[in-house]
N, C-alpha and C positions, 0 to 999 in steps of 0.2 A: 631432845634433851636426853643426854645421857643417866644412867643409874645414880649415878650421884649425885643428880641437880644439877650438871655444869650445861650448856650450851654446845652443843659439837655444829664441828661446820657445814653447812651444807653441798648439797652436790656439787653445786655451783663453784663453791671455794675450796671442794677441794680438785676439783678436778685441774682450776685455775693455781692451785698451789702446787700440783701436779708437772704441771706445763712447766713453771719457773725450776722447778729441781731438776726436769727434764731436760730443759736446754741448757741449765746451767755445767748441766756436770758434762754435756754434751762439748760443751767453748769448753771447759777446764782440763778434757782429755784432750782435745786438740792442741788448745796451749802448751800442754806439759810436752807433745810428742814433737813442736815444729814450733814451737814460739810462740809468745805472745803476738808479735811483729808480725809476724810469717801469714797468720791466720788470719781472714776475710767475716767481714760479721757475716756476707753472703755465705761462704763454707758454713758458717756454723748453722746458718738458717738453712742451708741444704741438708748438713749431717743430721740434725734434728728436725726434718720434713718439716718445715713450717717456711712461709712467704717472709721475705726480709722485713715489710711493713709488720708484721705480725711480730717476729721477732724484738722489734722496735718499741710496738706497744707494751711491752713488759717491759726490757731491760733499754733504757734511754740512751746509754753509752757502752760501749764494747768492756771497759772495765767493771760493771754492774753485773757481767756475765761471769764474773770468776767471786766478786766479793758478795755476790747472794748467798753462798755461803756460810757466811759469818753475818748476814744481814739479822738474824738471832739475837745477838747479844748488845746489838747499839744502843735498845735503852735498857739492858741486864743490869748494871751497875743501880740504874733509876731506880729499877722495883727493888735490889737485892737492900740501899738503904734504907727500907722501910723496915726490914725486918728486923731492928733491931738487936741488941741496946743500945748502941751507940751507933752511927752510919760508919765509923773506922772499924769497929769490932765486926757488923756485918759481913761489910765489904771482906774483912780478911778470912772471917770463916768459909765465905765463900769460894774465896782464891785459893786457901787451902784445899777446901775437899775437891776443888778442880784438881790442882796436883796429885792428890793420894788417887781420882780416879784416872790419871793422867789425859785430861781433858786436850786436844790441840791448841786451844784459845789460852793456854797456859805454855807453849809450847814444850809442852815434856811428853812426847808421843814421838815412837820413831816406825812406827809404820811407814812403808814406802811412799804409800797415797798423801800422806799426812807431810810426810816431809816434801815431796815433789812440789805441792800445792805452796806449802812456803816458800821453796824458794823461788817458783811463779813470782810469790808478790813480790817479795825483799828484792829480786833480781829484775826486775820489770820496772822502770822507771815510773812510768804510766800508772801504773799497780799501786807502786808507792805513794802518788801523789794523793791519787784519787782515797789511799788509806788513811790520810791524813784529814780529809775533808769527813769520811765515815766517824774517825777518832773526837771532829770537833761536833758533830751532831750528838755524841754519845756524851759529851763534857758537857754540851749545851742540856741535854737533858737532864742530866746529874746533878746540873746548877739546878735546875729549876725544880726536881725534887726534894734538894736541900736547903729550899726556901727562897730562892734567888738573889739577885743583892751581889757587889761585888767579893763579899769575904766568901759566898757560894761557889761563887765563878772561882777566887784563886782557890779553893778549899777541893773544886770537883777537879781544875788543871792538873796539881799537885794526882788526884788520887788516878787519873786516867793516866798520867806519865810514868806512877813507880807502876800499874799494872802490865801496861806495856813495855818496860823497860825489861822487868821480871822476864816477861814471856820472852822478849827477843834474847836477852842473857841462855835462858831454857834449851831455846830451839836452835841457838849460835852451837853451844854445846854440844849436844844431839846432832846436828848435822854435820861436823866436825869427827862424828864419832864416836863420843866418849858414852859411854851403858848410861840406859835410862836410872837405872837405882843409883846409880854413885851421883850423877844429877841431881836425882829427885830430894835426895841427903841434903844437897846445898840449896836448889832450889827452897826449901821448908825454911833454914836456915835464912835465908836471904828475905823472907816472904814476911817471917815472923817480925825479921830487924825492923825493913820498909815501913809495915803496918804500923808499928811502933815508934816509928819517929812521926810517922801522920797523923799518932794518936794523940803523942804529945804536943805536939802544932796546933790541932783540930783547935778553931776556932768556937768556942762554948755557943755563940750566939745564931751558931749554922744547926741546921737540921731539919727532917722532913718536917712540916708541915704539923700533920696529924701530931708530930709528938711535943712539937713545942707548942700546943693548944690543949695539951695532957699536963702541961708542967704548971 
């Protein structure tokens, strides 16, 4: 237990948390340098010294090995509406301070690595499918944070599509060229409108749990 009461992980997990960064970014260099296509799970279980069964037991499909990276934020939306005051107010405080720290999962970040990695996905067919099923596990959880039901389910679709729409508008941008700040101007702009049309929509009868058992 750490100094502040929390739980830290143990050796065990992290060494195992270890492994998945390791080979991840391992398949994510090789993609970026020769393809998605081009690249062998076997390469990658050779370039990160580990046996292709072992390989296996971590990441189940060859696209798991690029989107572990963002495997972070699938249920972010879930906890971020907990906090309050409202799940649309949350969610955009949170969108926001991604953009002012120029977060990637906001796509306002023009670093080399940062950009390469996108357009891995967006330029990968495979990538993209497989982003779409990550996309619908993050909605499903969203739903079920904000009470479930189907005004939750249209309520979480709505908030995971203007998220994603944002980022991709960001990183279209940005990888086109145009400077992060003149971006980031509209990006805020855009983020602020979005939230606000979701706020006015937002179904009264949706919300986490914990807080419609406070009302």
């Amino acid at each position: 237990m750490s100094d502040n009461g929390t739980t830290e992980p143990g050796l065990r997990e992290r060494k195992k948390r270890r492994m998945y960064e390791t080979v991840s970014e391992t398949a994510i260099r090789l993609f970026v340098e020769k393809g998605f296509d081009a690249v062998s799970v076997a390469e990658v279980a050779a370039a990160a010294e580990i046996s292709k069964p072992t390989l296996f037991r971590y990441f189940p499909a060859k696209e798991d090995l690029v989107l572990y990276r963002i495997a972070d934020h699938e249920d972010e939306a879930a906890r971020v509406v907990r906090e309050g005051p409202t799940p649309v107010a949350a969610l955009r405080r949170h969108f926001l301070d991604g953009i002012e720290r120029c977060d990637p999962i906001t796509g306002l970040n023009d670093h080399p690595a940062v950009l390469a990695f996108h357009s891995l996905v967006y330029g990968t067919p495979a990538l993209v499918a497989r982003m779409y099923a990550y996309l619908e596990r993050s909605e499903a959880a969203l739903a079920e944070a904000l009470g479930g039901g189907l005004d939750a389910r249209l309520a979480a679709g709505q908030i995971v599509a203007v998220q994603r729409i944002l980022a991709e508008e960001n990183w279209r941008r940005i990888s086109a060229g145009e400077p992060v700040a003149e971006v980031k101007r509209d990006a805020v702009t855009a983020a602020e409108r979005a939230f606000a049309l979701l706020e006015a929509g937002f179904p009264a009868s949706v919300g986490p749990a914990s807080q419609s058992e406070s009302e």
